[in-house]
N, C-alpha and C positions, 0 to 999 in steps of 0.2 A: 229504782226499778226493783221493787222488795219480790212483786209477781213476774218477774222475768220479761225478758223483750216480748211484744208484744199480746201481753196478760197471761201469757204462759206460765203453769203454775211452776215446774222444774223439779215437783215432789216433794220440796216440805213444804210448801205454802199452797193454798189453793189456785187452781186455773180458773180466773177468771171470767174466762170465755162460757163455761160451763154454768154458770150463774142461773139460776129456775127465777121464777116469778117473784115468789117468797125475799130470795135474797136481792132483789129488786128494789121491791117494796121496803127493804130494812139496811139499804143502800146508806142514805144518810145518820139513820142511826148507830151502825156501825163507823163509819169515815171518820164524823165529824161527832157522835154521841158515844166513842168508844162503847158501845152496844156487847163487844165480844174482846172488851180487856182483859177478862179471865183466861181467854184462850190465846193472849199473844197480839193480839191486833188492838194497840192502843190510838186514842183519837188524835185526828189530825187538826181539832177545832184551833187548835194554835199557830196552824201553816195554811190550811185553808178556809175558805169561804165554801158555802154552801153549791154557792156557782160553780168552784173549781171543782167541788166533789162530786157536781152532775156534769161536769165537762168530762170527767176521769170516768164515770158510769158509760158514758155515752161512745167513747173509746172503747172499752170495755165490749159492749154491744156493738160495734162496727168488727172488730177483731172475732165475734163468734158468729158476727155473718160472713165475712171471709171466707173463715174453717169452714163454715156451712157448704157454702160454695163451691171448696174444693174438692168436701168428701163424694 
C-alpha cells in the first residue's frame, strides 16, 4: 500500500485520486515502463502484468469518484 489505504497520497507520495488525464494516459508507462524511476517510482513489469496495472488504475478512478461524491 506505497499510496496509502485507499490511493491516499499521505504526503510523500502522490494521491492517486487526484490523477488528471495526462497521468492516465502515461499509467502503464509509468507501472509497468518505470516511465518515472528517476523520481522514485520504479517498474512493477516484474510483479505485474499489464492487466494488473489497469486493474490498479481502475481502483485508482473508483476511489476519486467516491471523493467526488462526497465533497
Amino acid at each position: 500500500v506505497f499510496h496509502g489505504d485507499g490511493a491516499h497520497g499521505g504526503g510523500v507520495v502522490p494521491d492517486l485520486r487526484y490523477m488528471g488525464e495526462e497521468q492516465h494516459q502515461a499509467w502503464l508507462g509509468v507501472v509497468i515502463g518505470g516511465l518515472h524511476s528517476k523520481r522514485g517510482m520504479h517498474s512493477f513489469a516484474d510483479e505485474l502484468t499489464a492487466a494488473d496495472a489497469l486493474a490498479i488504475q481502475a481502483y485508482n478512478i473508483e476511489r476519486a469518484h467516491e471523493m467526488n461524491e462526497t465533497l
